[in-house]
One Martini backbone bead per residue (centre of mass of N, CA, C, O) as a GRO file, in nm:
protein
  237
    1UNK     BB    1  -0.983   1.313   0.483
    2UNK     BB    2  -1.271   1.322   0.353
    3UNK     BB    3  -1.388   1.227   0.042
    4UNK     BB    4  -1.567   1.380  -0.207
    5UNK     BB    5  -1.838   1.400  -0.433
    6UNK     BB    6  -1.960   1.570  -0.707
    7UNK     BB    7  -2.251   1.530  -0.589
    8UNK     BB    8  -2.194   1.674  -0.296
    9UNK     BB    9  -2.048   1.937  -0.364
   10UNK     BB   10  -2.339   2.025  -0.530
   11UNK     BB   11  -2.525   1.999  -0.266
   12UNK     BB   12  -2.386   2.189  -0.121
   13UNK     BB   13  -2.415   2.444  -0.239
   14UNK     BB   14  -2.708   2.442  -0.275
   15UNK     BB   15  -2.790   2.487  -0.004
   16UNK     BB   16  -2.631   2.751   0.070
   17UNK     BB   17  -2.823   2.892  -0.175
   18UNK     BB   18  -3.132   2.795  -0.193
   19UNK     BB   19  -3.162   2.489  -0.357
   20UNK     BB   20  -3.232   2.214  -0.472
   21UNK     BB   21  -3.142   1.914  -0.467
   22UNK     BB   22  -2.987   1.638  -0.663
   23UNK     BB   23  -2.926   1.330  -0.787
   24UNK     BB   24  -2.757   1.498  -1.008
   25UNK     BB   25  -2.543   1.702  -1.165
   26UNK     BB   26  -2.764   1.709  -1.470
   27UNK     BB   27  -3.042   1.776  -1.400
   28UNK     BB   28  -3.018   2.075  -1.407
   29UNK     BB   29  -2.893   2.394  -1.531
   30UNK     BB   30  -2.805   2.448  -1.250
   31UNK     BB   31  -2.634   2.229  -1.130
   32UNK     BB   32  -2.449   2.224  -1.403
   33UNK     BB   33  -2.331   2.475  -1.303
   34UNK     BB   34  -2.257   2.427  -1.021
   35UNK     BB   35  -2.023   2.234  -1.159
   36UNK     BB   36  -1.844   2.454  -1.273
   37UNK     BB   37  -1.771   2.567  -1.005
   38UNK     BB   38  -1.642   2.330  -0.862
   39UNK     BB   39  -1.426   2.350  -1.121
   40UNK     BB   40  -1.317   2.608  -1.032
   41UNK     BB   41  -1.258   2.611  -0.741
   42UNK     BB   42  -1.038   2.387  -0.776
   43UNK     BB   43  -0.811   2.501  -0.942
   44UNK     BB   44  -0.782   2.726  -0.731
   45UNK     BB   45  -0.717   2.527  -0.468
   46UNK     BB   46  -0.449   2.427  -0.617
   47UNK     BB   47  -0.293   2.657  -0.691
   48UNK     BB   48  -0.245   2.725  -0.360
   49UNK     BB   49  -0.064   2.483  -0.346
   50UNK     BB   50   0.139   2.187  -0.265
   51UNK     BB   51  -0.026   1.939  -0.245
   52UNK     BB   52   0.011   1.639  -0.146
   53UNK     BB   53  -0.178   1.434  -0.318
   54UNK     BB   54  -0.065   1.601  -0.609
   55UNK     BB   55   0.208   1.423  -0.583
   56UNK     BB   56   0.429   1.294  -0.808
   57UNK     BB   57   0.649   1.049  -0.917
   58UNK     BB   58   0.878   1.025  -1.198
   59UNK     BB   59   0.962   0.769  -1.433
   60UNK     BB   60   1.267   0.775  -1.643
   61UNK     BB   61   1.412   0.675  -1.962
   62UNK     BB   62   1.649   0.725  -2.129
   63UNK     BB   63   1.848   0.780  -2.457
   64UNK     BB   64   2.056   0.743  -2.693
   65UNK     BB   65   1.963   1.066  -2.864
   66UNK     BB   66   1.789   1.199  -2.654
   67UNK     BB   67   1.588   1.472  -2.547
   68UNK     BB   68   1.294   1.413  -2.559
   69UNK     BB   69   1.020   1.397  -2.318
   70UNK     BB   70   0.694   1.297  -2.257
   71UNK     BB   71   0.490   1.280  -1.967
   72UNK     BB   72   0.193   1.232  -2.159
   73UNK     BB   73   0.352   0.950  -2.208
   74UNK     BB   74   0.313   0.610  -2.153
   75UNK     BB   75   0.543   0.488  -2.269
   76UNK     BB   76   0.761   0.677  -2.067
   77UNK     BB   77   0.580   0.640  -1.766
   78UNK     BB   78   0.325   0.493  -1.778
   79UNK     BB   79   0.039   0.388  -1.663
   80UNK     BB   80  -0.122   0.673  -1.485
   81UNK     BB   81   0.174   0.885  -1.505
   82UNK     BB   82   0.062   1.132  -1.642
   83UNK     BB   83   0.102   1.452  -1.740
   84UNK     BB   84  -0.021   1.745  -1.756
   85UNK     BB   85  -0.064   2.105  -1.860
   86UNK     BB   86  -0.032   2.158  -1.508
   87UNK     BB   87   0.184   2.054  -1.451
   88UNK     BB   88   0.457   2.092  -1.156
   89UNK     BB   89   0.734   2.137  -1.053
   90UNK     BB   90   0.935   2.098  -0.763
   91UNK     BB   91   1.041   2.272  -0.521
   92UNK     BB   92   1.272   2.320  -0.311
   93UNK     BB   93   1.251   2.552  -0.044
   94UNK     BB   94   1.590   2.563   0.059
   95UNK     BB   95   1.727   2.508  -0.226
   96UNK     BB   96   1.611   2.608  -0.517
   97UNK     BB   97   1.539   2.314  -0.623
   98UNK     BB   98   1.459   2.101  -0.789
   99UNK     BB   99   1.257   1.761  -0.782
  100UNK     BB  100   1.606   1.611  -0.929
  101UNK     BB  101   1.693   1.293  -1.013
  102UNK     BB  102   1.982   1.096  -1.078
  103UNK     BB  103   1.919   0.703  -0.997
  104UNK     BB  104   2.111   0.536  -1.090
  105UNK     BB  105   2.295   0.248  -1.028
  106UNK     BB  106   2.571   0.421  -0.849
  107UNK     BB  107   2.454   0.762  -0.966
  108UNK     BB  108   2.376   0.949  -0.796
  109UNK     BB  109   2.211   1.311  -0.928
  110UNK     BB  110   2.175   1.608  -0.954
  111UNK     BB  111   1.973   1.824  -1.099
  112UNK     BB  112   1.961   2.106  -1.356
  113UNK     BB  113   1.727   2.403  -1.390
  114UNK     BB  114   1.624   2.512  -1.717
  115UNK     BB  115   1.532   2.741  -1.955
  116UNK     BB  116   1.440   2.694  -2.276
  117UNK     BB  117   1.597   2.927  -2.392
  118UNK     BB  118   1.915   2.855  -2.265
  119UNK     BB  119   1.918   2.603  -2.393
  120UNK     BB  120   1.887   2.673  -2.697
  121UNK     BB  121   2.132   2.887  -2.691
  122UNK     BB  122   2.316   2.662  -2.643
  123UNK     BB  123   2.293   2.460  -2.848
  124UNK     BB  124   2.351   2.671  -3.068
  125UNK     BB  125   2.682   2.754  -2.949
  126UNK     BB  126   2.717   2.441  -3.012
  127UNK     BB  127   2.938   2.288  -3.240
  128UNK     BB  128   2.890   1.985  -3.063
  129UNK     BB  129   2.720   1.700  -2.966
  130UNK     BB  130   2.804   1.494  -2.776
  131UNK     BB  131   2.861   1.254  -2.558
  132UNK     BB  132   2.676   1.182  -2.225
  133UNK     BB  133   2.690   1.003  -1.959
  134UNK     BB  134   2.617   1.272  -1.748
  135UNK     BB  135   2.322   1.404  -1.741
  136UNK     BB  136   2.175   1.720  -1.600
  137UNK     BB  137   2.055   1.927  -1.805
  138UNK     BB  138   1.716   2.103  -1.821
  139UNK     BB  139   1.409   2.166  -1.934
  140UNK     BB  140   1.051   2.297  -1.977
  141UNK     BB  141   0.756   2.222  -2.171
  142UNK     BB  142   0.447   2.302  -2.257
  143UNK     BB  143   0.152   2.183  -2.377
  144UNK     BB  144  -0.174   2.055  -2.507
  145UNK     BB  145  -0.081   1.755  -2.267
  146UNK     BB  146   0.196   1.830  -2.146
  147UNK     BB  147   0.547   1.763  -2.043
  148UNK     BB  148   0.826   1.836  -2.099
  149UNK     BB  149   1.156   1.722  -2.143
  150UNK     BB  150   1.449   1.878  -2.216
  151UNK     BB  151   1.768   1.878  -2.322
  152UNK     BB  152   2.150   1.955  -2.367
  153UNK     BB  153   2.266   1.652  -2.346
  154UNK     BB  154   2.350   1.346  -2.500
  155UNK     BB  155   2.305   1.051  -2.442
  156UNK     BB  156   2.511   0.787  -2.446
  157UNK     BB  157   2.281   0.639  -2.268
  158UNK     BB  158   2.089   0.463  -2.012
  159UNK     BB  159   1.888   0.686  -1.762
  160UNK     BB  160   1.752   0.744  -1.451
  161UNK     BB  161   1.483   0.949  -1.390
  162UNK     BB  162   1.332   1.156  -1.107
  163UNK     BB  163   1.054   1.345  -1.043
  164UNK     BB  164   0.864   1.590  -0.877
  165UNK     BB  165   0.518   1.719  -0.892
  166UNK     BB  166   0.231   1.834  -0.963
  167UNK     BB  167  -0.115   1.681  -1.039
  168UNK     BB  168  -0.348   1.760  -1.117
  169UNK     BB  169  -0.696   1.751  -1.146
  170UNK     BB  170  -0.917   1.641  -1.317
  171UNK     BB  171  -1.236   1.721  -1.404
  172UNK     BB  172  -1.504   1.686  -1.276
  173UNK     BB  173  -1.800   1.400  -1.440
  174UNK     BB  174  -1.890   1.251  -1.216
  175UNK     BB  175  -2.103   1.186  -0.942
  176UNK     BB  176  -1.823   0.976  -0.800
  177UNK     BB  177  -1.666   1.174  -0.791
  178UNK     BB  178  -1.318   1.242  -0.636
  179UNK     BB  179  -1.203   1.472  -0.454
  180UNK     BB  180  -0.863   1.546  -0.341
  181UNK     BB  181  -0.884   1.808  -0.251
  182UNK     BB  182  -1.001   2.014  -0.018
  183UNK     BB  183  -1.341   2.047   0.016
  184UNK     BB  184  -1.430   2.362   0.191
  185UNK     BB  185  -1.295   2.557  -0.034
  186UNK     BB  186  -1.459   2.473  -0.268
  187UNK     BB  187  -1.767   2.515  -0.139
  188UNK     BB  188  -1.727   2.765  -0.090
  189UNK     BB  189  -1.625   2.922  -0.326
  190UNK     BB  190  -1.875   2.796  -0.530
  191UNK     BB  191  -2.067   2.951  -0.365
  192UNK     BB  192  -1.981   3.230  -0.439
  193UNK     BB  193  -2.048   3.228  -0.710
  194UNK     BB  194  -2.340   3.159  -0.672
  195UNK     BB  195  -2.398   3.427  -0.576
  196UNK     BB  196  -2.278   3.605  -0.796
  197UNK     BB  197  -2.496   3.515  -0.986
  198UNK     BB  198  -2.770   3.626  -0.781
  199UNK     BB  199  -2.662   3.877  -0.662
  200UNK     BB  200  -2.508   3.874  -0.385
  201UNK     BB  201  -2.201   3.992  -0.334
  202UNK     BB  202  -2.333   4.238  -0.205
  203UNK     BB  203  -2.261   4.213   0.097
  204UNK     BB  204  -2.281   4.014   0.310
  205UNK     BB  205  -2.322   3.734   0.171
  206UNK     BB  206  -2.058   3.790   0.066
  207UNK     BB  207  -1.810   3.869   0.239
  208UNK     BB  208  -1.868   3.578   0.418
  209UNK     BB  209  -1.803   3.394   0.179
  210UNK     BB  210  -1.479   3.527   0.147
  211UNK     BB  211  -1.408   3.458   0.437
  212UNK     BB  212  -1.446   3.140   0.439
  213UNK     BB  213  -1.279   3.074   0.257
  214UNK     BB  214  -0.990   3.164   0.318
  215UNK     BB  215  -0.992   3.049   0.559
  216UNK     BB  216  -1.009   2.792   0.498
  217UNK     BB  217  -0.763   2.786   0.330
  218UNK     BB  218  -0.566   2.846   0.574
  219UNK     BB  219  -0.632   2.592   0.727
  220UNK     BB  220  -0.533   2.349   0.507
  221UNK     BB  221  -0.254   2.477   0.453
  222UNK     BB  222  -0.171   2.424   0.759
  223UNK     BB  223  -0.181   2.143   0.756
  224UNK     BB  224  -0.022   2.042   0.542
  225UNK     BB  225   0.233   2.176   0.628
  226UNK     BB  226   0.215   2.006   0.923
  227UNK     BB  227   0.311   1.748   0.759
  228UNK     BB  228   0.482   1.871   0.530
  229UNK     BB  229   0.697   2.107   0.576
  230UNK     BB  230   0.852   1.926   0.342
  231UNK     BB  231   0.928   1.863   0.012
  232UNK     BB  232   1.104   1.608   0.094
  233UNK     BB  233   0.914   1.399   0.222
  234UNK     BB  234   0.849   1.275  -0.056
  235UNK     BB  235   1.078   1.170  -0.116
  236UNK     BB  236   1.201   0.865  -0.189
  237UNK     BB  237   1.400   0.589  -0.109
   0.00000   0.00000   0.00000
């Protein structure tokens, strides 16, 4: 599916909506709203699947007595490969684990993911933190920059491991900005909220807007889960 630009998208809003079409995203203030709109139904959007495009595999290595690693730090992920603070792991849908592993070269390993509390209470509860070979517990912890991995056990030395993210797009704000996940529930979605600023949104005008909107994104989820049915389709070889 062709990606649109955050100028078609608002400009798909506005004739929608009977408001002139605009050269920019910022050309006047409701243009400029009807952009907070389609990035407001972005989010949506996003929120509503863990869509193919949005998923990105996550390479990091270990450190001798390092606990924590911060995945919106270049330095530990390289450029390009940060996490905000809105990313989330991937669950195996089968069998409901993390889909993390290390995979040092001779020794690969599925991770397993517990909560924060828990990892801290046992933290807490051993009397010595010994050097450990083969660490497997993590926990996630959200800041307001990106997503951190807590380890529970010391590493004795340096492990590569890996796992697969959801990692939303940044908010659309260029004219040539290009939404990655599927254009036409975010356009219908969009559209509702400008309905809804208009006072339109009680009768017909709003309920067609809710039922396209729907559809369409039922339809966009069912296209995408039967590409990749299986949320391993993404791990790499």
């Amino acid at each position: 599916m062709a990606q649109k630009t955050f100028l078609t998208l608002v400009n798909a809003v506005l004739r929608r909506v009977r408001e002139a079409q605009v050269g920019t995203v910022t050309e006047n203030a409701y243009s400029t709203l009807i952009g907070e709109y389609i990035n407001d139904a972005k989010i949506a959007v996003e929120d509503a699947w863990n869509w193919a495009c949005l998923r990105k595999v996550i390479n990091f290595t270990l450190s001798a007595g390092t606990y924590t690693y911060d995945l919106s730090q270049t330095a530990i992920v390289g450029a390009g490969n940060e996490l905000s603070e809105r990313s989330k792991i991937i669950t195996d849908p089968y069998y409901n684990t993390a889909l993390a592993v290390d995979n040092t070269t001779g020794n690969p390993y599925y991770l397993r993911q517990y909560d924060i509390e828990w990892v801290n209470r046992q933290f807490q509860l051993m009397s010595t933190h010994p050097d450990v070979p083969f660490p497997s517990i993590f926990a996630l912890t959200t800041t307001s920059t990106g997503v951190v991995v807590n380890l529970l056990e010391k590493p004795a030395g340096t492990r590569n491991w890996q796992m697969v993210f959801k990692n939303p797009q940044v908010a659309l704000a260029g004219d040539s900005d290009a939404l990655l996940v599927p254009y036409q529930p975010v356009i219908l979605l969009a559209t509702n909220y400008a309905l809804q600023e208009k006072g339109e949104e009680i009768g017909q005008p709003g309920n067609e807007a809710e039922k396209k909107y729907l559809t369409s994104l039922a339809d966009a989820i069912a296209l995408d889960s039967s590409q990749s049915p299986h949320a391993l389709t993404f791990w790499p070889d």
